[in-house]
N, C-alpha and C positions, 0 to 999 in steps of 0.2 A: 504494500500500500504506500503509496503516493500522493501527499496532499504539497500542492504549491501556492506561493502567495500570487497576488497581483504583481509582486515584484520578481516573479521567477525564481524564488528563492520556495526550499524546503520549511514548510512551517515546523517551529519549532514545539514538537509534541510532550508534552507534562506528561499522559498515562496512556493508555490502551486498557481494557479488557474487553471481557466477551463474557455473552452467556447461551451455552454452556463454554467454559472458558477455554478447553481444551479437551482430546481425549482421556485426558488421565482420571476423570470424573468417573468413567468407566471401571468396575471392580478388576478386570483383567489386564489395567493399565494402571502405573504410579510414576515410572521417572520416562517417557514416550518427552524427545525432544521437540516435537511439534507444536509449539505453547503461541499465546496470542501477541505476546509482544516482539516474535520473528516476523509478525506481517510489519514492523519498521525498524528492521537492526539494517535496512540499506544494501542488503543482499536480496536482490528480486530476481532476477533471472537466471533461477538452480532450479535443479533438484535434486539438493541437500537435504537431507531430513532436519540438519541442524539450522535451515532457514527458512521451513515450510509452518503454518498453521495447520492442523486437522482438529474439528471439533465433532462430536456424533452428531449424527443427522437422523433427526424425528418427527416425519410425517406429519403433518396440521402443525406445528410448532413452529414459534418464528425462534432465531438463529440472529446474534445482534452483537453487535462490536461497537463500542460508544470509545470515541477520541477525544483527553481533553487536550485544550494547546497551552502554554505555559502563556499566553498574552492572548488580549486580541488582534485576529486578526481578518484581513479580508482577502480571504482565498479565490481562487482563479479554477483552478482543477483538482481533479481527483485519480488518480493514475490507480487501476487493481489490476493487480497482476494475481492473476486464477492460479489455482490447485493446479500443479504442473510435472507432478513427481514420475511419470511417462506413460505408454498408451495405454498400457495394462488398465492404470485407474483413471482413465481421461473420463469416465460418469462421475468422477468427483472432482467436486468446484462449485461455485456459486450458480446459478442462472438468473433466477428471479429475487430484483434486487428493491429494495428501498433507500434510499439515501435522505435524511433531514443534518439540516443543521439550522438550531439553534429552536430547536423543534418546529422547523417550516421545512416540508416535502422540496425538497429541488429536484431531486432524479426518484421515477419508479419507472422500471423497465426489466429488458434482457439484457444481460450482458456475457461476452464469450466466453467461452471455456476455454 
């Protein structure tokens, strides 16, 4: 994940989490390096397990990743770089997305795998 300002610069992020936060929530998972805060350690284009997200996915259930930023700021874009670990698991990743900020809807759509 990728968020830039109006000034082309990377906004500077305070937190990340998620809920559910990752798979380690799962009783057959405890230290699974896939955790929420690799969708911005700045390594986007792997597939590293040590720079991937995986969280369970549950049918009727929303899946949700709240960012805060250490300032205000007035952002430009949103850059996701999808679930990419190779073809085998290419049905995992996001599709159907919402995106708010500052609780106002800006993006509901598709987005690629």
């Amino acid at each position: 994940l990728e968020v830039f300002t109006v000034a082309g610069r990377l906004a500077r992020v305070a937190q990340v989490t998620a809920d559910p936060a990752d798979i380690n929530v799962l009783p057959e998972y405890n230290k699974d390096p896939r955790v929420v805060t690799n969708l911005l350690d700045k390594v986007n284009r792997t597939r590293d397990d040590m720079h991937l997200w995986l969280t369970p996915f549950t049918e009727g259930k929303h899946h949700r990743i709240h960012v805060s930023f250490q300032q205000r700021e007035t952002l430009a874009m949103i850059r996701i770089w999808n679930y990419n670990k190779s073809r085998i698991h290419s049905y995992r990743g996001a599709k159907d997305m919402r995106i708010t900020l500052d609780d106002q809807l800006i993006f509901q759509g598709e987005i690629a795998r």
